[in-house]
N, C-alpha and C positions, 0 to 999 in steps of 0.2 A: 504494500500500500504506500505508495508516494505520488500524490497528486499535486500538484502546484500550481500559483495562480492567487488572487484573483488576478493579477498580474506579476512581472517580470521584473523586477527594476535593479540598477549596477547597484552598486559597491557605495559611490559616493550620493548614493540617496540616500545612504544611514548617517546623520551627524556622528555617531558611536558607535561602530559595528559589534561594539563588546558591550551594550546594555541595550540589547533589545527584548523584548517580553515576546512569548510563546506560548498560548495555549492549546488545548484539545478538551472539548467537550461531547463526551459521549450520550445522548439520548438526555440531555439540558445538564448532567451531572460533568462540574470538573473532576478530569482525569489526570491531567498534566499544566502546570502553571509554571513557568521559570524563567530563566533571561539567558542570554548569550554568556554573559560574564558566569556562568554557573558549567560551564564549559572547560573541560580541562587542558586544553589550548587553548588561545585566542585566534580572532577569526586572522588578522595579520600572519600568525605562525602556522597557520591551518595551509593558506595559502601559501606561503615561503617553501614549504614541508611540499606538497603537490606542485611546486615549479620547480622544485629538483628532482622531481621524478617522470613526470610527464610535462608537456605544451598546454598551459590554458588557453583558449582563444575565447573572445566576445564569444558570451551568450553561454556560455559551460555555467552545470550548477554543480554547487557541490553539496551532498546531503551528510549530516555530522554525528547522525544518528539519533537517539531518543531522547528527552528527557524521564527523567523518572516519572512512576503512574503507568506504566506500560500493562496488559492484563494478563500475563504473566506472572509478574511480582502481587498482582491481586488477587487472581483467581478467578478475574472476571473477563469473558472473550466477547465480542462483537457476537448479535443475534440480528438473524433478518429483520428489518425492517427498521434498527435504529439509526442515528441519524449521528452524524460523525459533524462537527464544526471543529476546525484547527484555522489558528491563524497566529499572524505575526505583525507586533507594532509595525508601522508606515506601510504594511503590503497591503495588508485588509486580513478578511477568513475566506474561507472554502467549506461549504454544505455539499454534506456526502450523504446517501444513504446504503446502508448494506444489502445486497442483493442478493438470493441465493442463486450460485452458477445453473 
């Protein structure tokens, strides 16, 4: 599950790239609430780290992985039909809902 959006936007659209808020609301209940700076590298080192390894070009995302609240560490998985909101200060959210395949 990695959807992205409601839009795209660079690097220099965060005044901070290390205190930005994230969350994930499963079915109206929070599951994940945190910031950037809760991050055990910074977003600077993140990238430094992946341009010595690979070629970024415009438009590459890079995903950092979870923060904590995941439903695993719960006990709690996604059911048809609830409704996933996640988003990110300056980007906006994203409404999901689960579907059975």
């Amino acid at each position: 599950f990695g959807p992205i959006g409601p839009a795209v936007v660079s690097l220099d659209a965060f005044p901070d790239p290390d205190n930005v808020g994230l969350w994930c609301d499963v079915a109206g209940e929070r599951m994940q609430d945190a910031r950037t700076d809760d991050l055990i590298f910074s977003v600077p080192e993140i990238i430094e780290y992946l341009s010595a390894i690979c070629t970024l070009t415009a438009g590459d995302i890079i995903f950092t992985g979870t923060p904590s609240g995941v439903g695993g560490s719960r006990g709690r998985f996604l059911a048809e039909g609830e409704t996933i909101d996640s988003g990110a200060e300056i980007i906006g959210s994203l409404h999901n809902r689960c579907v059975a395949p």
